[in-house]
Phi, psi and omega in degrees: 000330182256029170261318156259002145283321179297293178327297172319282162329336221242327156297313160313289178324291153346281163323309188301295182326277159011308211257329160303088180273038164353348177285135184293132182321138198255137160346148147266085193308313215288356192251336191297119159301178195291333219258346208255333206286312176292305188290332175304320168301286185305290169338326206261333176309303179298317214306324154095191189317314192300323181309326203283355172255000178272120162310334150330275195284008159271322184279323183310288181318301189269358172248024173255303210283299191296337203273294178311311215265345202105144168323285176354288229306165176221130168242000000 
């Protein structure tokens, strides 16, 4: 019985956490000019492994990528 309260407990802990996201809410990249677009692109570029985790250099990244391809583009 107290394996599964430790078990329970310990999955609530787990989920909650899961859900405490900290992280700041990422730019509205599509209004950032090209010049804004670019220095960011290099912050994210310095930024090493912690960037491929940033929401920032994800938005940075996918609004690169729509630019390059066109409204049209598909990925």
């Amino acid at each position: 019985m107290t394996r599964l309260i430790l078990s329970a407990a310990s999955t609530i802990a787990v989920l909650l956490a899961a859900g405490c996201d900290r992280t700041p809410p990422a730019p509205e990249t599509k209004s950032m000019s090209g010049t804004q677009l670019s220095a960011e692109t290099q912050r994210c570029a310095r930024g090493g492994a912690q960037a491929a985790n940033d929401p920032t250099c994800r938005a940075v990244r996918d609004e690169n990528f729509d630019r390059f391809l066109g409204e049209d583009g598909k990925r």
